[in-house]
C-alpha positions, 0 to 999 in steps of 0.5 A: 896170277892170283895172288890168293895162294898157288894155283892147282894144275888141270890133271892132264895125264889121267887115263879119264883125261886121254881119250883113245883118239888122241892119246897114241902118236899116230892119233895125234897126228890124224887129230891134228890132220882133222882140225887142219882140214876142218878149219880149211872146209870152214874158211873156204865153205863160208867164204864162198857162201858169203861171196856168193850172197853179197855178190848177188843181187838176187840174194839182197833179199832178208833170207839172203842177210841171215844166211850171211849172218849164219856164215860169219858166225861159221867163220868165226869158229874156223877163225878162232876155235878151231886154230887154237886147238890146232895150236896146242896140240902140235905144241904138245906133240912136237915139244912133249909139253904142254902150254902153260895155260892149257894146264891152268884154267881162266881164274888163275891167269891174267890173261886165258885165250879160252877167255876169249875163245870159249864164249865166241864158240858159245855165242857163236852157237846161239848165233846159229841157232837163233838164225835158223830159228828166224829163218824158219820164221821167214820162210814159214811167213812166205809159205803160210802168207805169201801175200803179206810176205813183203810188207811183214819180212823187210830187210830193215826188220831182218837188219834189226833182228841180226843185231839183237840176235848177235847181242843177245847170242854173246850176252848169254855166252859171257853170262857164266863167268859174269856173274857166278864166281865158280864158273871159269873156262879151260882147255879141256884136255878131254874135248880137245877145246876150250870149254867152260869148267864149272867148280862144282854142281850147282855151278853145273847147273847154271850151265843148263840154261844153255842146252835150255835155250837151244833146245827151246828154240830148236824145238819151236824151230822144228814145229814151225818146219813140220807147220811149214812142210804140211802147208807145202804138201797141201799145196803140192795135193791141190796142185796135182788136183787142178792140173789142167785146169785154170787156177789163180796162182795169188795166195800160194807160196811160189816153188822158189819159197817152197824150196827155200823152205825145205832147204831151212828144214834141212839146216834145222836137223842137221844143225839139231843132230849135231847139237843133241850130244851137247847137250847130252854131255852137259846133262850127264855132266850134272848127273856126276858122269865125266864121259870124256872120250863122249865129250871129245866127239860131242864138240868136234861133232858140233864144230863140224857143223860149221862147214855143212851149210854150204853143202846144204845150199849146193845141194838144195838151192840149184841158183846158189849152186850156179852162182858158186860155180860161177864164182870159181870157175872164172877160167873155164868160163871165159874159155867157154866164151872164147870158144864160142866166139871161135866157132861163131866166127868160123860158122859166119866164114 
């Protein structure tokens, strides 16, 4: 504790602290019933999507590392955001009370699990985010210049940019709390998560750099998609021009690369409309308004986020779709085979 005086308690029973979804009994339950489900559709999306890229040869491939990159830091959210709000919701339903440390914020305790578990939500955002962006690179390299597309996009380059994209992801997360001494984290009793809770507003807007980031990133993302996809119906133009007739295919992206493309951008507005509340809630935050039952479905809107890339790849990517079924369907295919066999043996009788 500290021992510079008492510390202050987090004002958890003010009617600005209890959003209309989570205040009545049965709210808390069906609250508690979402996250449970949330972290279930996380956990068992990513694993999947991390079964299906690693167990696959044809996903050895730099597209096939960042999508495993994305999927770990998915994971992490059902890992360790996720289940610690579970953790203090039931405890407060159950017992009526709530956990010491959800009345305290990190400046005042030894040890605060929102120490932890709000930079890894943080990092694990820019993860995303950077990932995306690097995907995008890729895919746009492979739609604009799809003859330099092996010598410039290596896996030991894809590799090399994981790294630092991890590193750098995780800096900034922790750059907050390092080096300015009015910033602390909690678990807002408004968002229902661990968040970060700044003293006053120049501190807030120290935490501008966040939405600045993502929003750069998100932005250069989305022009080098809209780039991307204008390639993509040029081609698709020529294509429908020269049908019939005899035309070289070198220089032109193939149809797996242009799906994959389409599938990037698809990531990228999904991953952007999920993100914007964020960001309108911290800037609304500097501008003095505490919209706290916004800042509860701001979050969770952005934790959901965590589980829609799995359904993205089943949906766009028929080989990633295959490779799933296959890989949890292992029952019903070797009664396929067997059965095949069967009626095989009694044709040749």
């Amino acid at each position: 504790m500290n021992e510079s005086g008492p510390p202050a308690l987090l004002d958890q029973s003010g009617p600005a602290h209890c959003t209309a979804c989570c205040c009545p009994l049965a709210n808390k339950v069906i609250l508690v019933l979402f996250m449970g489900l949330l972290v279930v559709a996380i956990l068992f999306g990513n694993l999947v999507t991390l079964a299906v890229v690693l167990g696959t040869k044809h996903f050895h491939t730099p597209q096939g590392y960042l999508k495993a990159s994305l999927a770990v830091a998915d994971l992490a959210v059902g890992v360790f955001v996720v289940p610690l709000s579970i953790y203090a919701e039931v405890h407060l339903m159950v017992s009526d009370s709530a956990l010491e440390w959800t009345l305290y914020d990190s400046k005042y305790l030894r040890f605060h699990p929102c120490s932890l578990v709000g930079p890894v939500f943080a990092g694990c955002t820019f993860v995303s985010i950077t990932t995306i962006f690097l995907l995008t690179i890729e895919r746009s390299i492979a739609v604009l210049k799809p003859l330099h597309k092996d010598s410039v996009i290596t896996r030991k380059r894809t590799t090399t940019l994981i790294v630092l994209c991890w590193v750098g992801s995780f800096l900034l997360a922790v750059s907050p709390t390092v080096f300015s001494s009015e910033i602390a984290l909690e678990y807002n009793s408004c968002s229902r998560m661990c968040n970060y809770a700044p003293m006053n507003t120049r501190a807030f807007n120290i935490l501008l750099l966040f939405p600045a980031f993502d929003f750069t990133l998100l932005g250069a993302t989305m022009v080098i998609n809209v780039i991307s996809m204008s390639s993509i119906r040029q081609h698709s133009r020529r294509r429908k021009q020269l049908a019939g007739s005899e035309c070289p295919s070198g220089g032109k992206p193939t149809f797996s690369d242009i799906k994959a493309a389409k599938t990037i951008g698809t990531l990228t507005v999904a991953f952007t409309a999920s993100f914007t509340p964020i960001a309108v809630f911290v800037v609304g935050n500097v501008l003095g308004n505490t919209w706290c039952n916004f800042s509860f479905f701001a979050f969770w809107i952005l934790a959901t986020n965590s589980c829609w890339n799995v359904i993205i790849y089943s949906v766009r990517d028929q080989r990633f779709r295959r490779c799933a079924h296959k890989l949890l369907m292992p029952v019903q295919r070797k009664d396929t085979s067997n059965e095949n066999k069967t009626q095989n043996g009694e044709t040749f009788i």
